[in-house]
RODO-2510 file (C-alpha; in nm, 4 decimals, decimal comma):
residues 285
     n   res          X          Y          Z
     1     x     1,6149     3,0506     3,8648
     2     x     1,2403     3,0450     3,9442
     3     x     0,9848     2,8497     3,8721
     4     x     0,9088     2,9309     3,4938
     5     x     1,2373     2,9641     3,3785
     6     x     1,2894     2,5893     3,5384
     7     x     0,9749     2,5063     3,2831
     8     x     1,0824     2,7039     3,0240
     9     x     1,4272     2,5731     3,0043
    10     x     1,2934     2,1601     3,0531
    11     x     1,3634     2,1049     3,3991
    12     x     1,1160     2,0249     3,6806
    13     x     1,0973     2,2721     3,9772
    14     x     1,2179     2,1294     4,3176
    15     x     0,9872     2,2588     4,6521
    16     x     1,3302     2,4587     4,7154
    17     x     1,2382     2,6910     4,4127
    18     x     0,8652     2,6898     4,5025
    19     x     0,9523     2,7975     4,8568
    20     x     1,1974     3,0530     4,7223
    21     x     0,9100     3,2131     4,4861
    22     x     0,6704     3,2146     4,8033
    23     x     0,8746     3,3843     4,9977
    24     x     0,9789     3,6106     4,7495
    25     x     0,5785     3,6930     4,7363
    26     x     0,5508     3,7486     5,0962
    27     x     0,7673     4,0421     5,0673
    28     x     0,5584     4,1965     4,8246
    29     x     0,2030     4,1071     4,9958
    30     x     0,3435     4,2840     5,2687
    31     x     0,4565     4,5831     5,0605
    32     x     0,0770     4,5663     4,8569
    33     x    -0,0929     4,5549     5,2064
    34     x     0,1062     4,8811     5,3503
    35     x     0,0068     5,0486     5,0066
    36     x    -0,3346     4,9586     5,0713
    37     x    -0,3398     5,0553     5,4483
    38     x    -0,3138     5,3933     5,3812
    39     x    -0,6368     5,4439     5,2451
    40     x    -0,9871     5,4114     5,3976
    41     x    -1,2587     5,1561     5,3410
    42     x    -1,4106     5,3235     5,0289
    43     x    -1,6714     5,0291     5,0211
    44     x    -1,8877     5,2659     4,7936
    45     x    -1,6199     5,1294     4,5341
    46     x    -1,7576     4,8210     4,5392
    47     x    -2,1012     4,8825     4,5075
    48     x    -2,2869     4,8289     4,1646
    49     x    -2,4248     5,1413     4,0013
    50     x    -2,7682     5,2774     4,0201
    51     x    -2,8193     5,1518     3,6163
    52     x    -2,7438     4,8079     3,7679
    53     x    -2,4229     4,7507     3,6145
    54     x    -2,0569     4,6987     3,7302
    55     x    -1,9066     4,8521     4,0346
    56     x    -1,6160     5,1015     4,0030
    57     x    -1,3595     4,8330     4,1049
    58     x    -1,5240     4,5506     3,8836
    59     x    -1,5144     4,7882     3,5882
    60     x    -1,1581     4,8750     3,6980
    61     x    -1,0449     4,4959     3,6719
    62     x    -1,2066     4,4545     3,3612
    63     x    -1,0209     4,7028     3,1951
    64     x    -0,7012     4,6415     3,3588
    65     x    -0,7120     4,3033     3,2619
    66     x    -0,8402     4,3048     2,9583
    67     x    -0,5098     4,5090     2,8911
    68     x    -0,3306     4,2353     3,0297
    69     x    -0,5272     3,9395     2,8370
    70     x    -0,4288     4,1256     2,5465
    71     x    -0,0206     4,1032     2,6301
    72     x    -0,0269     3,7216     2,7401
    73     x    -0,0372     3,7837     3,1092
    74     x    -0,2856     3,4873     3,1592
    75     x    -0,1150     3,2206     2,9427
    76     x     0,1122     3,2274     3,2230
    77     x     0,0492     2,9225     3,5066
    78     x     0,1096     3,1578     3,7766
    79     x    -0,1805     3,3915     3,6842
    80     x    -0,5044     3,3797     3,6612
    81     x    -0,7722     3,6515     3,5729
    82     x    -1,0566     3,7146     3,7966
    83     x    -1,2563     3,8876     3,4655
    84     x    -1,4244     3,5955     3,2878
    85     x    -1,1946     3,4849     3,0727
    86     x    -1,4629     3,4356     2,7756
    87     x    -1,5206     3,8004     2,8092
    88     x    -1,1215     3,8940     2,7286
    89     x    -0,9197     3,9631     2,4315
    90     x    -0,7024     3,7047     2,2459
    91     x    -0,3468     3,7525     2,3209
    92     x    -0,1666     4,0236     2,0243
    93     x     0,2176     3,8597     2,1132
    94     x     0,2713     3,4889     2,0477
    95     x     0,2457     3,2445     2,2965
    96     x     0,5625     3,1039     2,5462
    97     x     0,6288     2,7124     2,5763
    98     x     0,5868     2,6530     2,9440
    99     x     0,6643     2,2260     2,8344
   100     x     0,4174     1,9379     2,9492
   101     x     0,4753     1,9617     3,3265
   102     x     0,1475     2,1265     3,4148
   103     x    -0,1407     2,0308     3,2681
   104     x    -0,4317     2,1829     3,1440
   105     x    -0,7452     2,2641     3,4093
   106     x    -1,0535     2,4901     3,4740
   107     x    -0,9517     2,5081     3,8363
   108     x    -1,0394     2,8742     3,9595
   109     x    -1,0609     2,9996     4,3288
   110     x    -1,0611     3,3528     4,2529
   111     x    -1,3962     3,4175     4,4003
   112     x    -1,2481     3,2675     4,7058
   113     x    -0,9763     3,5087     4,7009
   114     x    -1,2284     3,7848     4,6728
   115     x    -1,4475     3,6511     4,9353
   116     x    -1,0858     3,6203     5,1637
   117     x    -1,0456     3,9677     5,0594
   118     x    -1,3660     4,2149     5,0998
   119     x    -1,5016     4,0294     5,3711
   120     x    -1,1956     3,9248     5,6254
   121     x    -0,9147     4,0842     5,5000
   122     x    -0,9961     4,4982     5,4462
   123     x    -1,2176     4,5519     5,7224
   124     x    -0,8895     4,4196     5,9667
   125     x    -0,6615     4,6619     5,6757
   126     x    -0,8212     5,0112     5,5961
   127     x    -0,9972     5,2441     5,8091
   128     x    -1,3674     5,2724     5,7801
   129     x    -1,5041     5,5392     5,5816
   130     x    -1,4365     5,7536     5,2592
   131     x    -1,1319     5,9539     5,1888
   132     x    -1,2199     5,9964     4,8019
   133     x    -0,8567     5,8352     4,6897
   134     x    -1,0479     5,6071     4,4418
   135     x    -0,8348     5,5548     4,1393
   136     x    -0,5514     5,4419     4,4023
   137     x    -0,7912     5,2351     4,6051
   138     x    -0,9057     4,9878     4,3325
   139     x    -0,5853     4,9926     4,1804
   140     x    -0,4422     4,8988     4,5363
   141     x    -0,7472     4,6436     4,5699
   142     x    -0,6292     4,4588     4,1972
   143     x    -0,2521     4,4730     4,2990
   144     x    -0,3321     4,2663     4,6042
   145     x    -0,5458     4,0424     4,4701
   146     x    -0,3463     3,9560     4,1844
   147     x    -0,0518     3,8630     4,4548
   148     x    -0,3309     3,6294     4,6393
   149     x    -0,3578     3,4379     4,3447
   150     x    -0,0353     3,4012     4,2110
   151     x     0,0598     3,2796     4,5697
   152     x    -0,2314     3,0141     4,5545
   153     x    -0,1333     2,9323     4,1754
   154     x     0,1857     2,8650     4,3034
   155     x    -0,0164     2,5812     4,4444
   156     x     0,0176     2,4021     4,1131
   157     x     0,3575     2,3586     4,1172
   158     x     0,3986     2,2377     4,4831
   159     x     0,1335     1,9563     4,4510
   160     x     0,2760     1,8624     4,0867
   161     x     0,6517     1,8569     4,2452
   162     x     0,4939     1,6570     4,5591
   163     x     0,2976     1,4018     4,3577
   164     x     0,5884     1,3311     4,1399
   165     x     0,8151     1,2953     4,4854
   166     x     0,5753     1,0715     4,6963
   167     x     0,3056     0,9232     4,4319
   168     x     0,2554     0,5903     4,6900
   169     x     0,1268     0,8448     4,9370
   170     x    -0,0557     1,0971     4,7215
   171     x    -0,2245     0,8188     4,4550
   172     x    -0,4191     0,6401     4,6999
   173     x    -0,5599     0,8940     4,8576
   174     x    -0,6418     1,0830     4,5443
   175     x    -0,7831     0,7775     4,3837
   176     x    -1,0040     0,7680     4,6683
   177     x    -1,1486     1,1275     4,6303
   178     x    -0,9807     1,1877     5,0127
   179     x    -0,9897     1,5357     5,0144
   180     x    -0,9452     1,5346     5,3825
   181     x    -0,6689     1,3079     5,3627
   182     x    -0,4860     1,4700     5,0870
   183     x    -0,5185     1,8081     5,3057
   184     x    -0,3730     1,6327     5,5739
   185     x    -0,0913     1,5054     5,4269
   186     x     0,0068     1,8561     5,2156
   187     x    -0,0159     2,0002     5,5450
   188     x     0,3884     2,0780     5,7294
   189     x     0,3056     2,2351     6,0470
   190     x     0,6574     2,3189     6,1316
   191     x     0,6956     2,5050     5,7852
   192     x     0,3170     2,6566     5,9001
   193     x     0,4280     2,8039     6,2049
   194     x     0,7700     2,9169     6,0292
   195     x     0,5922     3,1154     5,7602
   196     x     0,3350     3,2536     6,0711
   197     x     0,6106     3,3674     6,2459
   198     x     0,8312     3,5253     5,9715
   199     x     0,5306     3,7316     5,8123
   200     x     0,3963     3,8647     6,1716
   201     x     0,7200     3,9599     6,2064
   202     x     0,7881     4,1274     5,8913
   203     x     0,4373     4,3159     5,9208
   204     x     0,5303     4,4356     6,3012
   205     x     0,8799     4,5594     6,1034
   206     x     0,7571     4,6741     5,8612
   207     x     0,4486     4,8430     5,9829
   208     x     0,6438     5,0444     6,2401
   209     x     0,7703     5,3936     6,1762
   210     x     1,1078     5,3979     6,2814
   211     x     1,2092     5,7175     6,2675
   212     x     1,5132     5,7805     6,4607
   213     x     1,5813     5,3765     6,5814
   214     x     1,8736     5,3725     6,3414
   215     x     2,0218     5,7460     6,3787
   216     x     2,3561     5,6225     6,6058
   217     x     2,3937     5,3636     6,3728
   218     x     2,4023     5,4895     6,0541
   219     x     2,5433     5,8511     6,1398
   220     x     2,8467     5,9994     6,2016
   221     x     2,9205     6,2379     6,4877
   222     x     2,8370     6,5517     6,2440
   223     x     2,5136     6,3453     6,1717
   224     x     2,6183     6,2599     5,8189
   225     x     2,5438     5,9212     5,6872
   226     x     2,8114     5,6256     5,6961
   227     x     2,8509     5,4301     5,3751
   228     x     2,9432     5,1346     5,5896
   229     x     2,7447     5,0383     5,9275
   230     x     2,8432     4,7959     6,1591
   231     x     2,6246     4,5248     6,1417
   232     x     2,7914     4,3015     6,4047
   233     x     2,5954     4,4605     6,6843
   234     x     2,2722     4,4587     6,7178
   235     x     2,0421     4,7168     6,7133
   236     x     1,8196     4,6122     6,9989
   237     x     1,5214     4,7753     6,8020
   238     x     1,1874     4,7225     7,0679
   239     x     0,8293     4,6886     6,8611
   240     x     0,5054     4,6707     7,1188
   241     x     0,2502     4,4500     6,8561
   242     x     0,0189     4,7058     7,1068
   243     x     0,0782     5,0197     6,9929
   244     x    -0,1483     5,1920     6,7880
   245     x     0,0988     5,4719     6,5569
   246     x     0,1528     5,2251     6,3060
   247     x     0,1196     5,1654     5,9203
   248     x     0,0184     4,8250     5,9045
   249     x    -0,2008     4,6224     6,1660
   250     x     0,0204     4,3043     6,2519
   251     x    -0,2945     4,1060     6,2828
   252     x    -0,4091     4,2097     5,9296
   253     x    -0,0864     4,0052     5,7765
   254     x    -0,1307     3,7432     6,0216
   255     x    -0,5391     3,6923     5,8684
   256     x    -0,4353     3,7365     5,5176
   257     x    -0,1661     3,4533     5,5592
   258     x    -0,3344     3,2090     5,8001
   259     x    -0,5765     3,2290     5,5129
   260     x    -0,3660     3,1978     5,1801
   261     x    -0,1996     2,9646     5,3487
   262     x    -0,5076     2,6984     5,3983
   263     x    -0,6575     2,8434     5,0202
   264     x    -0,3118     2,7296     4,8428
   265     x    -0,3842     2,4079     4,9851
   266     x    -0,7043     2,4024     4,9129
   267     x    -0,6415     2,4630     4,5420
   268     x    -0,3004     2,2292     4,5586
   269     x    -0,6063     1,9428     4,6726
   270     x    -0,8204     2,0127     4,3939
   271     x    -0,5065     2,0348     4,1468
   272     x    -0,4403     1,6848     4,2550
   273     x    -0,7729     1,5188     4,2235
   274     x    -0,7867     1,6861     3,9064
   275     x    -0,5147     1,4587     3,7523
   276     x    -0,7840     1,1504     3,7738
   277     x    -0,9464     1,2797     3,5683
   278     x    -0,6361     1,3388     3,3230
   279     x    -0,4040     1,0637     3,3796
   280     x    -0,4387     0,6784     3,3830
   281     x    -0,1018     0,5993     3,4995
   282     x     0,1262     0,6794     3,8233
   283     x     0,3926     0,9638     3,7851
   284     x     0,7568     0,7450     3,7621
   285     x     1,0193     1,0274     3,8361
***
């Protein structure tokens, strides 16, 4: 069950299930990022045009998600549109209860995410220069971005479930406006370095053309594939993080989650000094 069905249904999410979504979502950064990869730069997408108006992508994410606006996507908790939202359509379907466990906020760090993005992330991801793909560019460019924030909305739910778990620790600190302290204490180095060390190697996996690793594995001796593969034994596969035929720079997924991971907690700080100004009393679970 994830985290909105939890809502949905009336029970409060546990970290197990918020842990579960995010790594659910690393597997599909990393999938979004080796999309992305495989085109260049195209920074001429991003410029505004000669009239003065929108860039290509911007126009591209207003129209995508004005779309979206209009089928309820942002009603959700877990997304959040990086269009101003007084500029989209009301929703045409009728709304979902998502209960009282979230309240409501003006919270937004999507220009973070876009600063994260064109300015750290895609020069360490695409090639420089132009290969005209545009229409799969931006649309590569809104799939990842969408994924950034979902993973930092997740955010939400993490520092709600934690407050409600430890409010002696949290409250003080939060009635204090210790945004330093409140970062320390959200931050888990061993689950840090965990997360670090499961994405690098996913994106040195995953990155890697394999071609021909798995051949005496999965094959027969007339080169046919086996149905069932002895997974007992390893397969002893050797990656060199150095070399240069790949389809996804290592250090690339190692920026991009050094860097979601400190943003989530960034917005999971201002989620909780946001409940001052919402709640007079301590959570009692």
């Amino acid at each position: 069950m994830d985290i909105l069905t939890e809502v949905e249904h009336g029970h409060h999410p546990t970290l197990e299930t918020t842990r579960s979504v995010l790594q659910r979502l690393e597997e599909d950064i990393i999938d979004a990022l080796m999309f992305r990869a495989q085109f260049k730069r195209n920074l001429n997408l991003y410029e505004p045009s000669p009239e003065g108006g929108l860039s290509l992508f911007d126009r591209f994410m207003v129209d995508q998600e004005t779309m979206h606006a209009k089928y309820g996507r942002f009603r959700s908790p877990d997304y959040e549109p990086f269009t101003d939202p007084t500029n989209l359509p009301e929703p045409i379907i009728p709304p979902q209860d998502y209960g009282d466990f979230l309240k409501p906020h003006k919270l937004t760090i999507t220009n973070d995410i876009k600063s994260l993005y064109f300015e750290y992330i895609l020069p360490q991801l695409a090639a420089p220069g132009s290969d005209q793909n545009f229409g799969e560019t931006v649309h590569a460019d809104a799939v990842l971005l969408a994924l950034f924030s979902r993973r930092c909305m997740t955010g939400k739910f993490v520092a709600e479930v934690k407050l409600r778990m430890q409010p002696d620790e949290f409250w003080p600190l939060i009635e204090a406006g210790d945004e330093d302290g409140l970062m320390e204490l959200l931050t888990k180095k061993d689950v840090e370095k965990k997360v670090m060390v499961r994405t690098f190697g996913k994106g040195l996996v995953r990155g890697k053309v394999l071609n021909g690793v798995f051949d005496s594995k999965v094959t027969d001796e007339n080169g046919h594939c086996r149905w069932a593969v002895d997974l007992t034994e390893p397969f002893n596969i050797q990656i060199d993080p150095r070399d240069d035929h790949r389809m996804l720079n290592p250090e690339a997924v190692e920026t991009v989650f050094t860097n979601l991971i400190t943003l989530t907690k960034k917005y999971e700080t201002l989620w909780m000094m946001e409940e001052v100004n919402q709640l007079s009393e301590r959570y009692i679970i």
